[in-house]
N, C-alpha and C positions, 0 to 999 in steps of 0.2 A: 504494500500500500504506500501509495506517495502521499507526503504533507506540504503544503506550501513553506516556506520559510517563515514566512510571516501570517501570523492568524487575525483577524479580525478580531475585535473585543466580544463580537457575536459567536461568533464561531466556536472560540476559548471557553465561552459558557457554557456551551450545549454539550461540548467537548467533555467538560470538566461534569456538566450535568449527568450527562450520560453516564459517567465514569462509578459518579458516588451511586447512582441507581443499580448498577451493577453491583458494586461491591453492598450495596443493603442486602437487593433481593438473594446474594450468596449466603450471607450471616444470616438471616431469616431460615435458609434450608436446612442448614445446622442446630437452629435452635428449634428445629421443628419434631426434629430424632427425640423420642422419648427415652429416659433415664433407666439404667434397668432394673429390673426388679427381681432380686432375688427369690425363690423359693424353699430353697437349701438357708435361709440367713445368711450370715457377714463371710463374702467372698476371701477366704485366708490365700492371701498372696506372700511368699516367701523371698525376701529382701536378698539377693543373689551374694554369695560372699565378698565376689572378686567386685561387685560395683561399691559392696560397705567399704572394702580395704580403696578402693578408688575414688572414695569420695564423691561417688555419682551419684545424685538424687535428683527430684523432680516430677513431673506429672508425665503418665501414660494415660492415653485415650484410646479406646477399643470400640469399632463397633460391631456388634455381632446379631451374626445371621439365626435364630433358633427353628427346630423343629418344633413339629406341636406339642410333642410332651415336656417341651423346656431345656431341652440338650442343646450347646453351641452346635450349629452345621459350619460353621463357618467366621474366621476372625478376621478385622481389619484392621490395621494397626492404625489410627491419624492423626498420630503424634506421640513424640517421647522417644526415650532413648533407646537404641535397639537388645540391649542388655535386660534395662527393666522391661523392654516393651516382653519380649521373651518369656520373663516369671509371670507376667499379668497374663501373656494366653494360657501357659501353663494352669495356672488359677483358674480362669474361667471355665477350661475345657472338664475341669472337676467340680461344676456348681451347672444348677436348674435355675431358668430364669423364665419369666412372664412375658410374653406376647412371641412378636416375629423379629424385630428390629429394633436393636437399641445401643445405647450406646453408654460404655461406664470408664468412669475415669478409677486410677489408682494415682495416690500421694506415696509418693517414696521419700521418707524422708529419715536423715542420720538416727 
């Protein structure tokens, strides 16, 4: 795509209008993913050795795919460290959760 060197002040706006409408209606699809719900209770995620001794902590976000009796079919990782992202599917793939689609974070923290 070509851009002119120089923009119009019109132009710049629509430019820029378009831009933040974009980036809402993205944040809106995210916050649209329902939270998951365990069945089993509190999701026991086990804090990896080598990222305690590394000082790596942080938030992991997962979204997962479930069967109807509540089993992960499937995990996404969309965000976080690849270490904890790791222990978090681990965790999941051993817990029952509510609906089809959803999405849980984990805090890792020292």
């Amino acid at each position: 795509m070509y851009f002119k060197k120089s923009l119009t002040s019109g132009q710049r706006a629509v430019l820029l209008l378009s831009a933040a409408a974009l980036l809402l209606c993205s944040a809106s699809a995210f916050a649209q993913e329902p939270t998951c719900r365990s069945k089993s209770g509190a999701v026991k995620v086990v804090y990896p050795d080598v990222a305690r001794k590394m000082k790596i902590f942080g938030t992991v976000r997962l979204q997962l795919q479930l069967t109807p009796t509540g089993n992960v079919r499937e995990v996404k990782v969309l965000g976080g460290n690849p270490v904890l992202a790791s222990a978090a599917q681990q965790a999941v793939k051993q817990a029952k959760f509510e609906g089809d689609l959803c999405v849980i974070n984990f805090d890792f923290k020292e």
